[in-house]
N, C-alpha and C positions, 0 to 999 in steps of 0.2 A: 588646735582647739580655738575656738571664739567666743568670746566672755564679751558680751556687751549690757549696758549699765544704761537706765536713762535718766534724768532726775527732771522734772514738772519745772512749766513757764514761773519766772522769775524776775523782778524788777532790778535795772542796775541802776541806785540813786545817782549815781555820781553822773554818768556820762548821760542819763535821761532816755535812754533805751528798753525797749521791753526784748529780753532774751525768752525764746521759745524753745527751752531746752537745752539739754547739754546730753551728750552721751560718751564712753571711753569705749574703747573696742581692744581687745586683747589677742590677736592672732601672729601665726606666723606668715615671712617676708614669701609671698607667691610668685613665682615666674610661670609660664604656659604648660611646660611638663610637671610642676608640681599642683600646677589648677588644676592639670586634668584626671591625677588621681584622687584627689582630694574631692572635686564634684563629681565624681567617676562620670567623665565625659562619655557617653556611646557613639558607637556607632550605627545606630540605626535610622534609619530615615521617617517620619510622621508624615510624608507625601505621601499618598496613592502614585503607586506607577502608573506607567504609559496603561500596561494590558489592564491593569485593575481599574481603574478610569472606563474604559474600551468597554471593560465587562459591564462595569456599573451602569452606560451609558445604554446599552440593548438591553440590561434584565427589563425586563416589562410586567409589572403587578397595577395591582390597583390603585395603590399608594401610590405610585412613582407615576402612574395617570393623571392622576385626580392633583400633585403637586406641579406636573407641568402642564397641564390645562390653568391652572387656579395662574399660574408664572404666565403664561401668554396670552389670559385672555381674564384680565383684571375682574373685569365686569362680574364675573362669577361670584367671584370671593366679598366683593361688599355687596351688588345686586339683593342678594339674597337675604342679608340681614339688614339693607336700610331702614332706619328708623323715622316711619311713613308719619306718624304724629308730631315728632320733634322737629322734622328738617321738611316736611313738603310747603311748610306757606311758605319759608325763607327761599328755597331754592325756588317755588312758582315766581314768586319777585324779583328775583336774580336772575333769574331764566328771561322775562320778560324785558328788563331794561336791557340786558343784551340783545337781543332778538332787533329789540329796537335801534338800538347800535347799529347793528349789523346790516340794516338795509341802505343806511347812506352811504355810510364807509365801503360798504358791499359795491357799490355802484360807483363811487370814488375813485376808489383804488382799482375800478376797473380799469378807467383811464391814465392813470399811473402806467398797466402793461399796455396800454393802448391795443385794449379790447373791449367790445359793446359791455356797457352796465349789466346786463342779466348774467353774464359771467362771474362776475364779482358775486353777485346772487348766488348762481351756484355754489361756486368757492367756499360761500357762506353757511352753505346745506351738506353736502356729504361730507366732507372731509370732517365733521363736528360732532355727525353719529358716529364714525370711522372709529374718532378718537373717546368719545365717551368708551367704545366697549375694549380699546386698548391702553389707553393711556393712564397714567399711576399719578397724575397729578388731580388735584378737587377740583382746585381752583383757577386754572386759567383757562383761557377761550380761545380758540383754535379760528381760525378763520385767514382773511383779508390784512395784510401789513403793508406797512410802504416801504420799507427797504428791499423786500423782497417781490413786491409788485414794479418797484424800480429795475428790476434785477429783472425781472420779466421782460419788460419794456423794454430793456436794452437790446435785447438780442431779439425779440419781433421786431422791432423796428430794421436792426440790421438785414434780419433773413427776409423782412417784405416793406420794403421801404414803400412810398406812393409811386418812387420811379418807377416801377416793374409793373405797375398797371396802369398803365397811361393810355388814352384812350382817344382818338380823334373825332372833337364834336363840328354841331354846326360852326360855317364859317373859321373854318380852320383853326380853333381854339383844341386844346388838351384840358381832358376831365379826369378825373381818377374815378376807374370802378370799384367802388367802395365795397360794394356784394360779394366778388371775389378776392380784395386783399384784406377783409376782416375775415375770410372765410380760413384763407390760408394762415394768416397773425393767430386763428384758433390755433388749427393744427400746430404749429411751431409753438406753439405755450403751451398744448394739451403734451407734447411730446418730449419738450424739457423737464414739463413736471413729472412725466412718469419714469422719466430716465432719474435724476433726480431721489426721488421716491426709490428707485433699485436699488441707486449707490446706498442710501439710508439704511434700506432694508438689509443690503448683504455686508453692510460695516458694525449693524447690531446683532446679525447673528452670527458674526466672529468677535461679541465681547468687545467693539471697539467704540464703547463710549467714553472710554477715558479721554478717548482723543483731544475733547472738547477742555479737557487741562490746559493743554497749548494755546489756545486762544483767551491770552489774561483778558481780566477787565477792560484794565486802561484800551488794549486793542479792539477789546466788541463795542464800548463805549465812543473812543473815535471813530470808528470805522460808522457806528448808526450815526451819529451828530454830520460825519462827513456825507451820507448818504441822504441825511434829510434834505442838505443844500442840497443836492442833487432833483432831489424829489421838488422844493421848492422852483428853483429853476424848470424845470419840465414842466409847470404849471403854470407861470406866469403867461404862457403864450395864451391858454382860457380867459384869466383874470384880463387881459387887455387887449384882449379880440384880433392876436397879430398874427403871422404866419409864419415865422421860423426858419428857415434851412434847417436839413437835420447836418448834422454831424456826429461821428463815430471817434471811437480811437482816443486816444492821450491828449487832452485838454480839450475834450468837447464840450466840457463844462465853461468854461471862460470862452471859446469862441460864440455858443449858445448864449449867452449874458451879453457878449458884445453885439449880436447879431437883434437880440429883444430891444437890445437899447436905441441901435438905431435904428429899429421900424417903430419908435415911440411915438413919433408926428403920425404914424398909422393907427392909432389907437380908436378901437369903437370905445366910443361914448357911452352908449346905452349898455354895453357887457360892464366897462369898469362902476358904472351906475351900479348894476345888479351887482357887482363883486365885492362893493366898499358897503352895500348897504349890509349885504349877509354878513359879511367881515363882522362889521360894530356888532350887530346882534348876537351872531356867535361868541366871540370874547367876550363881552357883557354877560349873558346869562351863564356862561362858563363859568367865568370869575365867581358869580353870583352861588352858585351852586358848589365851589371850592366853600366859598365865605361859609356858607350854612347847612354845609354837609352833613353836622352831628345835627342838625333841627328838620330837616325834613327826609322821610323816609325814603324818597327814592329821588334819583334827582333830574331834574326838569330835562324832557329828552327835547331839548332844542334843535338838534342836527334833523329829525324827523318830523321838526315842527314848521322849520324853514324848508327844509324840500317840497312839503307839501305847501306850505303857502306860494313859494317861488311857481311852483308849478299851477297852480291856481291864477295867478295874475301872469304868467305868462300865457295861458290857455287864453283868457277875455281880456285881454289887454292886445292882444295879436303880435308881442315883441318879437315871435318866432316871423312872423312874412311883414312887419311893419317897421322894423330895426335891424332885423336878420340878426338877433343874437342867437348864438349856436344853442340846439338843443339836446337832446340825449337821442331820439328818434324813437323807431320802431323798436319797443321790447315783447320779441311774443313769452305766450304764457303758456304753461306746460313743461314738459319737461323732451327732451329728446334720449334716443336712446344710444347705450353705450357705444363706443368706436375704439377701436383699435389706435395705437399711436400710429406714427410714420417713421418705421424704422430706419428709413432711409438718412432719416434727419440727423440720425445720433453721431453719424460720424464726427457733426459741423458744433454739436450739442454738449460733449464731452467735459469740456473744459469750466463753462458755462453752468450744465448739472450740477456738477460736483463743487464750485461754489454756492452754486442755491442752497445745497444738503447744506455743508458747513456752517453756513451762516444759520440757512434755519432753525438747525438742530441747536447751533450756539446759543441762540436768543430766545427758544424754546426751551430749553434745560436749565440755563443765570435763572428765566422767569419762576419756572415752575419748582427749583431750589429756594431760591426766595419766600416763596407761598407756602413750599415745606417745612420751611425752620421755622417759621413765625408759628405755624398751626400744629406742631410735631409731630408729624409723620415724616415718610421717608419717598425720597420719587429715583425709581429704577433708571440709572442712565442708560443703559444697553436698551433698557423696556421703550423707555420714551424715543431712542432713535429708531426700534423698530414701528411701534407705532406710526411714528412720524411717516417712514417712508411706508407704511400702510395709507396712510391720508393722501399723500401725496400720488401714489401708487392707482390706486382706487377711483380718486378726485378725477386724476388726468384721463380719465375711459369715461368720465362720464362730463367732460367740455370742463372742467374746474382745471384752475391754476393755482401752483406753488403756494402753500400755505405756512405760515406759522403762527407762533400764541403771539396775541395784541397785547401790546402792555395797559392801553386805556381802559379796551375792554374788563381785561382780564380783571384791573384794579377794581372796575365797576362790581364784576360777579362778587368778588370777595365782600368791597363794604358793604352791600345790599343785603347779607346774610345767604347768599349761597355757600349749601357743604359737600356739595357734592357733585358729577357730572350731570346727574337731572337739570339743573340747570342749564346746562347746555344742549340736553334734549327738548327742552323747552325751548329756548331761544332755536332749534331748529327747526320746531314748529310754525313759529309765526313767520317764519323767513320761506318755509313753506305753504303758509295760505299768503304770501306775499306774493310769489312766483306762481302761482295757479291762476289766482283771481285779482288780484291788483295791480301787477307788477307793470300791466299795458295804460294804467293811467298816469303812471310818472313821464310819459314820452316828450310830453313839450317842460321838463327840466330844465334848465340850463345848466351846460356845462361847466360855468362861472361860478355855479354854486358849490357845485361838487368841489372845485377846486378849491376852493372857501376852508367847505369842512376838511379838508386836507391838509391846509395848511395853518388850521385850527390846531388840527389833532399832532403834529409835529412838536408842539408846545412843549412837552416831557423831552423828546428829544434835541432840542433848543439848551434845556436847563441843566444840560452834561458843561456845555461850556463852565459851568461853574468848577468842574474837575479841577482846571488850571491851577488855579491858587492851592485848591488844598493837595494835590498834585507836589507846588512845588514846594511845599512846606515839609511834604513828609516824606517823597522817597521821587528823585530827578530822574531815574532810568523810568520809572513809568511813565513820569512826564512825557519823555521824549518818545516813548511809544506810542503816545496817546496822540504829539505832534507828527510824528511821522506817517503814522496810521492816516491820520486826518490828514494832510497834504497831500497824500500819495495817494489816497483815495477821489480827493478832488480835483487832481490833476492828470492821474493817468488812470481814470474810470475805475470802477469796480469791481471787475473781474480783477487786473493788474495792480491794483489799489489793495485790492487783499492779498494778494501772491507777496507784497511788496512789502507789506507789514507783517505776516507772518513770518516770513525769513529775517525782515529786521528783529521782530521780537527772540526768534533764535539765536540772533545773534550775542544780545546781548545776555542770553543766558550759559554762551560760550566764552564771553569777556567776563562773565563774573567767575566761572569758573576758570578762568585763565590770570585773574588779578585776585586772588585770595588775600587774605591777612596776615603775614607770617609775624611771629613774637618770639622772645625768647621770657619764659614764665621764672618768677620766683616766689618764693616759699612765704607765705604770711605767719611769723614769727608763731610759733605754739600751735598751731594746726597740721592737718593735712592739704589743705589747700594751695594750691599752685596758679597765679595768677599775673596777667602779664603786667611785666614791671614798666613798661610806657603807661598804663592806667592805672595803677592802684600803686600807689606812695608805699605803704606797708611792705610791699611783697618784695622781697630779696632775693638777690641772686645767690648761690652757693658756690662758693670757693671752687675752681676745680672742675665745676659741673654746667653744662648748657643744657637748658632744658628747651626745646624747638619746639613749637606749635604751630600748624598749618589753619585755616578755619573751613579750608575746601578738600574736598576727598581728590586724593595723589591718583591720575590718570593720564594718560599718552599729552593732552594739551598744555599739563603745568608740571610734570616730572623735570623738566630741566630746567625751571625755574625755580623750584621747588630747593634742587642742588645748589643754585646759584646762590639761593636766600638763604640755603642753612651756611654757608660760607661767609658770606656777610653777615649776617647776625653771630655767629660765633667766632668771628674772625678769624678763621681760620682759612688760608687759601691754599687750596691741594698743589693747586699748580705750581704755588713757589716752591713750596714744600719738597715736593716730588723731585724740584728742580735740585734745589739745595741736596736734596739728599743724592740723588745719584751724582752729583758734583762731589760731595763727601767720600763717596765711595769710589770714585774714579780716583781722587785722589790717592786716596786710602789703599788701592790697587798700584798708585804710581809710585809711592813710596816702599811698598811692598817690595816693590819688582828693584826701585832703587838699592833698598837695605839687600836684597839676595844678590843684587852684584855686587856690592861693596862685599858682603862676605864671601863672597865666591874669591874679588881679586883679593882681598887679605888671604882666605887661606892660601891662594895658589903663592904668594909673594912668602906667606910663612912657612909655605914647601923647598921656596930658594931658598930662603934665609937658611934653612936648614939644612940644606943640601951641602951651603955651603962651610955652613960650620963644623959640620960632622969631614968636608974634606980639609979642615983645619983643626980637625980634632975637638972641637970646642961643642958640647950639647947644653941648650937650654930649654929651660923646664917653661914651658907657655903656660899661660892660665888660662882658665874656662870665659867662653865670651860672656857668660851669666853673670859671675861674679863681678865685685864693685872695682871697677878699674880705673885707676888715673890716672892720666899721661899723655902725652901725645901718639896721634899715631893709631888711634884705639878707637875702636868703634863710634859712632856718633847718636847719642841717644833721644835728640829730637826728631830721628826720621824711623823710632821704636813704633810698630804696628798698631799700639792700643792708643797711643796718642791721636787725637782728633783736631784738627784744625780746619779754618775755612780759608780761601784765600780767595772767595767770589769778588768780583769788582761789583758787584750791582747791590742794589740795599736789600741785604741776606736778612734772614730770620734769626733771631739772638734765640739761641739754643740751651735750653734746660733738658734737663735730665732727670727721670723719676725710676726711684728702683724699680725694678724687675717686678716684686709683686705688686706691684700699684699695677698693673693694665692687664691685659689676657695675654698669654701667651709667653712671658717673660718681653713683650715689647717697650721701647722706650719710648718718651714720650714729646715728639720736637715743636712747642708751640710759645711759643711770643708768649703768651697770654696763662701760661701755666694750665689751659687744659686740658684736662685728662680723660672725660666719659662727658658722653654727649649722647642724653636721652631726646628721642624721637618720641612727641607725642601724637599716636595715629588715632586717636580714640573719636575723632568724625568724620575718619574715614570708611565707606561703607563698602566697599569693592576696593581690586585688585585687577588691573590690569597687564598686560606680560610687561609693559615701560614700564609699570610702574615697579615692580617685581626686578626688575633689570636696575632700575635707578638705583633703589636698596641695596642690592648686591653690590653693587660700586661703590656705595656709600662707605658698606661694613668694610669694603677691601680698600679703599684709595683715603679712607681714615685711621685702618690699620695701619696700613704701610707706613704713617708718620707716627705711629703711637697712641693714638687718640680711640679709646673703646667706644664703640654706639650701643645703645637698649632702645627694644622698642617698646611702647608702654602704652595701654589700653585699646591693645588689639582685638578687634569684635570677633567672635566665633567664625562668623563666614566669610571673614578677610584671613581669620587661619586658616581654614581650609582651603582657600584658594592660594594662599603662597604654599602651602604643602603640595596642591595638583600641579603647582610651575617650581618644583622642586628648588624651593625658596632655602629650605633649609639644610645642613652640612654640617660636617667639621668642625668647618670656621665661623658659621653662622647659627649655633646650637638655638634648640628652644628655649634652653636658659639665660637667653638675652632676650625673650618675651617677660613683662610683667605685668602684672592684673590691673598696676596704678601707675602715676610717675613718682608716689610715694613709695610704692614698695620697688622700685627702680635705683633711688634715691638711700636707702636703706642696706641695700643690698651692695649697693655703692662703699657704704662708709663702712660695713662689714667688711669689705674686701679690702678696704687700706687700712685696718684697721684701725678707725678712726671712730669707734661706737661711743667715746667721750670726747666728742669734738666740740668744738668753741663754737661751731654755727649751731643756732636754735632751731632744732630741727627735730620733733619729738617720736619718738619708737611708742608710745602712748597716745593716743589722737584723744583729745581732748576739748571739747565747743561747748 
């Protein structure tokens, strides 16, 4: 029975604390076989089976229709109830300043993958409806990125470098034909993306968005900061009109930087002219529109303001044939029609894809969680990685490359008062009368500008650097993730750069479970409460008692450290133990076997003696060897069987003795330290592995064998059940060495030596 008592918040004058209560609890002491009649534990399962699952899965009604339609194809479920008066000006606004976005950045980040600007355009158009009638997030903007336009770039440039199209002009000079290796740089970026796009596809329709848990912060956040220098670098070659070598592979990033820096005496003039001018102005109005974001309603679309000026005064200025600053070229207008990828590509593509997905779905789910908590709703991670590989999927048939959510953008849709994906149908509006009817007078652009806004727009990802500091202030393993991420990314490219921080990040989630906290807990005087006595002054140990606490769940990687640590912390070492004792016993066998020959030769010598007194007539009465005898001649009663002595040379264990009913079994008890029960607190452990299950075993036996009882205490339901399936339990390992607490462990303890008015304060009444 349980009697519990609560009594109302309370001031205590003295010590200047407010108490929140007190309550007393009146039950009796529970171990695992009396929890489970007492909550009548069942046995029955609350899962759906495999075949009931099965069945659920093919009944087919209206309901179960109209809920996985409503589940895969968003757009249904709010479409139909948007509220067209409240949300149409906001989202027409939001819609629009994206839109406007989208066309420079659209054309930008074309040259990021080092493909023509109208692709970025694309990029900018389907994959936006795609995701309007898929995607569960409001507020972000699907489009054109630089980490993942970076990520492009890498591997077109590999599969169609300018070598492979080399061409022999007048006077013995080589030309690159640009017509056929931007044709092919398509194909190899349309056919990453849709490979890409499948991995997305078929890792959300096996439920595997969790995945994107393994990729912490500190890692997506260096990995982007790492990749902007990347992006940066790939850009400086426009900003100062040089020519490059390419380079591949593990530190192309630093040999690309060495290689800019000395064609520097190569510098066109008239490109860094146009790069520094758009530079100032970008930053400038930037800033300007941070400064007074809460004062004017939408903010000044500068990127779109300079592109068209740029391209205006390059048009009547002649910069394009009177400076030869590089320009954007022919953009036709229209659209082409779908293509099939290059399956042949995928073999070379594999590796490559499958970081595109990773990354994008990573940077697309942090964004669109972010947008979620702030505005309370909730965004489907399985939904948006299918989506995703829908955009991707889709984009890559119709000449669009690898996409994810902008973080610039995206911020923009939100402050501007977009609620919903209409805004994004908007802004794929104007990106589509941009591509029909405009897109052919941006052609004398310079490429110097584009790179501008690009490295404008990097700014956010620049201001991760600040991570550092607060980084090391609050927790150093992410630190170092965030370092390693970032070094490895910059040094051995992207692809390898991620392979490299992911497995680091593993690892250190295998060193924290392999360095846990081990404690031995004591009691704070008048409570129940058990708290380790390295931290808390109050908390006391108990006579007799270790109380072990682990802070990581007992598995294959820390089971024999696990032993090592309950051995030090209780000071108890098996091994001498074990030592000592079968030295005891071998002993204790040698004197044995000693005393049975000395009785052996006494009696055969008291068979002479006899023999020969009876042939001199002479009989004496012998005594019992039991009896108290003194004399010479007469048995020797220090080599008597129950006597115990050590005669080890090495520094042995000073040996106490505890009656019989102090421990299980009538065992005695051999420890230096006087103790006697040693509770295992398992209560954060969540699983049961067979080591770990095997450890235990040992434990109960190679602590027995010296005397020493073990309880296990705050064992969770389905760490029972799993030491039950690895036939954890026995004999010698009863369920009554399970307890609900390490108080009713502890309790159970002082019942058993009968010690229920003991001197340590230790209350059978829980009292706060």
């Amino acid at each position: 029975m349980v009697v519990c008592r609560f009594c109302s918040t309370r001031r205590n004058m003295e010590d200047g604390y407010t108490t929140f209560g007190e309550y007393v609890v009146h039950r009796e002491v529970l171990d695992e076989s009396r929890l489970e009649t007492v909550a009548q534990k069942g046995t029955w399962s609350t899962k759906p089976t495999v075949s009931e699952r099965m069945k659920d899965m093919l009944r087919c009604s209206v309901s179960q229709v109209k809920n996985v339609l409503l589940t895969w194809i968003p757009i249904l479920s709010w479409l139909p109830k948007y509220p067209f008066r409240e949300n149409i000006i906001s989202d027409l606004m939001s819609g629009c300043s994206v839109g406007i976005m989208h066309l420079p950045q659209g054309m930008a980040y074309a040259l990021l993958a080092s493909l023509r600007p109208v692709l970025g355009l694309y990029s900018s158009l389907y994959p936006v409806l795609v995701y309007c009638i898929f995607g569960t997030s409001r507020h972000i903007s699907i489009g054109t990125f630089a980490v993942i336009s970076i990520m492009v770039g890498s591997v077109t440039e590999r599969l169609a470098p300018d070598s492979n199209f080399i061409l022999n002009g007048t006077n013995g000079s080589e030309i690159v034909n640009l017509a056929a290796r931007d044709s092919y740089r398509v194909q190899v970026a349309c056919s990453l993306t849709v490979l890409s796009g499948i991995f997305q596809l078929l890792l959300g329709l096996v439920k595997f968005g969790f995945m994107v848990t393994y990729l912490s912060e500190p890692l997506i956040r260096g990995y982007t900061t790492a990749s902007a220098c990347h992006v940066c670098v790939s850009q400086l070659k426009y900003l100062f009109g040089v020519k490059p070598a390419r380079f591949t592979g593990p530190f192309a990033l630093v040999y690309t930087l060495v290689d800019v820096c000395r064609l520097f005496p190569q510098t066109e003039i008239p490109e860094l002219v146009v790069s520094l001018v758009a530079l100032a102005v970008l930053i400038i109005v930037k800033e300007l529109n941070d400064c007074y974001r809460q004062k004017i309603p939408l903010p000044i679309p500068i990127e779109l303001i300079v592109i068209i000026t740029a391209t205006v005064v390059t048009y009547f200025c002649g910069l394009n044939t009177e400076y030869s600053v590089d320009v954007v070229g022919e953009i036709p207008t229209g659209f082409k029609p779908p293509r099939a990828p290059d399956t042949t590509l995928f073999s070379q593509l594999i590796g490559d894809a499958f970081a595109v997905a990773i990354v994008g779905y990573a940077i697309n789910i942090s964004l669109g969680k972010t947008f979620a908590i702030k505005h309370g709703y909730k965004v489907d991670s399985n939904q948006e990685l299918v989506s995703l590989g829908l955009c991707n999927t889709i984009g890559g048939l119709f000449r669009c490359y690898a996409v994810t959510s902008s973080m610039s953008r995206s911020l923009v849709q939100e402050s501007t008062g977009g609620k919903t994906q209409v805004a994004g149908m908007i802004s794929s509006v104007i990106v589509l009368i941009a591509v029909l009817k405009i897109g052919s007078l941006f052609e004398d652009l310079p490429k110097a500008v584009l790179s501008t806004i690009v490295f404008v727009n990097l700014k956010g990802m620049f201001k991760q650097f600040m991570d550092l500091p607060m980084l090391w202030k609050t927790n150093k393993v992410d630190l170092l993730v965030w370092l390693v991420t970032f070094i490895s990314t910059i040094l051995l490219n992207l692809d390898l750069g991620l392979a490299v921080s992911i497995g680091f990040s593993m690892l250190t989630i295998i060193f924290k479970t392999q360095l846990p906290r081990y404690s031995i807990l004591g009691n704070v005087p008048g409570t129940e409460l058990y708290l380790d006595i390295d931290a808390y002054k109050e908390a006391k140990e108990i006579p007799g008692i270790k109380i072990f606490h682990s802070s990581a769940t007992i598995n294959f990687t820390n089971a024999e450290m696990y032993l090592e640590s309950l051995q030090e912390k209780s000071g108890i070492d098996i091994g001498k133990l074990q030592t000592e004792k079968k030295k005891q016993e071998a002993k204790q066998r040698r004197e044995q076997e000693k005393q049975k020959k000395r009785e052996k030769d006494e009696a055969k010598k008291n068979r002479l003696n006899k023999n020969k007194d009876n042939q001199n007539g002479v009989v004496l009465s012998m005594p019992d060897t039991d009896s108290d005898i003194s004399g010479k001649g007469q048995i020797n009663w220090g080599y008597h069987s129950n006597r115990v002595t050590s005669d080890s040379d090495s520094d042995s264990y000073e040996v106490f003795t505890v009656d019989s009913n102090q421990g299980e079994g009538g065992k005695k008890s051999c420890c230096r330290s006087g103790t006697h029960s040693i509770i295992l607190d398992v209560s954060v452990t969540s699983s049961m592995d067979t080591v770990a299950v095997k450890t235990l075993k040992n434990i109960f036996s190679d602590f027995g064998d010296v005397g020493v009882t073990i309880y296990l205490a705050g064992c969770q339901a389905c760490v029972v059940e799993q030491m039950e399936r690895a036939n954890f339990f026995s004999e010698a390992v009863p369920k009554s060495c399970l307890f609900v607490s390490v108080h009713d462990a502890v309790l159970h303890i002082f019942k058993k030596l009968g010690q229920e008015d003991n001197d340590f304060d230790v209350s059978c009444v829980t009292q706060m």
